[in-house]
C-alpha positions in Angstrom: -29.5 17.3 -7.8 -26.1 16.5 -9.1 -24.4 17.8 -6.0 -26.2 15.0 -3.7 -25.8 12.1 -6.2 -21.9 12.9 -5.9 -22.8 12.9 -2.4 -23.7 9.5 -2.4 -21.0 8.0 -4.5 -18.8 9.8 -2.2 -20.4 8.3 1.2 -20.7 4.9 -0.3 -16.6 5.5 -1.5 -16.0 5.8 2.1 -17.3 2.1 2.5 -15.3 0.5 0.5 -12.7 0.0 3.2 -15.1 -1.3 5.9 -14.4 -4.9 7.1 -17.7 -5.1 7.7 -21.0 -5.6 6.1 -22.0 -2.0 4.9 -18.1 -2.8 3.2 -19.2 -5.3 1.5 -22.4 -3.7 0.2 -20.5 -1.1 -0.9 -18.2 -3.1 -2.7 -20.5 -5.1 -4.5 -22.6 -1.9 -5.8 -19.2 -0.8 -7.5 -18.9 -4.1 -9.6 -22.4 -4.0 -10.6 -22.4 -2.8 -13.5 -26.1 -2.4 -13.9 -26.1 0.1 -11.0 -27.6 3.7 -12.1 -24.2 5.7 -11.4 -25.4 8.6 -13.8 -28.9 8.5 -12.2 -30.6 10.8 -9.8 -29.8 9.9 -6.0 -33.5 8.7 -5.6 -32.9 6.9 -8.3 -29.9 4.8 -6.8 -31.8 4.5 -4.0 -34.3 2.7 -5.2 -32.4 0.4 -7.2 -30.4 -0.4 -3.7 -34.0 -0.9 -2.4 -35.0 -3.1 -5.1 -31.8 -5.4 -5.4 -31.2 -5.6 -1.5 -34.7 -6.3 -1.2 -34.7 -9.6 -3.6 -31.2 -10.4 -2.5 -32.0 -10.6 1.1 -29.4 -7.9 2.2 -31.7 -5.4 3.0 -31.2 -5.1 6.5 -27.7 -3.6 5.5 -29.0 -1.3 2.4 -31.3 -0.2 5.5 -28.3 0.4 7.6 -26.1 2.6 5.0 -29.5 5.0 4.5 -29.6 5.2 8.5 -25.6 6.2 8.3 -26.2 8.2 5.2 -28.9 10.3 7.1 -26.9 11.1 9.6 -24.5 13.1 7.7 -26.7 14.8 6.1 -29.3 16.0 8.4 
């Protein structure tokens, strides 16, 4: 389990950059500091889920799983 939770700190790394929305999601999971870092992957994911959901991004949380599954099919 560790090796795809480093995974998908390393995908969302790769965000960082992105002028773009997915950037900016990825940016703002990195300052919060109540984000499961040490958790499972599922377990990231749903706090994504959770937070994007009440925060009204979730249209973009839905876009980074769509780019994360790509890489890892």
């Amino acid at each position: 389990m560790k090796n795809t939770k480093n995974k998908f700190i390393r995908f969302i790394k790769s965000l960082v950059r992105l002028d773009a929305p997915l950037g900016d999601l990825a940016r703002d999971i990195f300052r919060d500091i109540n984000f499961p870092m040490q958790k499972s992957e599922q377990d990231m994911i749903s706090y994504l889920s959770f937070k994007t959901s009440i925060g009204g991004t979730n249209d973009f949380f839905e876009e980074l799983m769509d780019e994360y599954k790509k890489i890892n099919i």
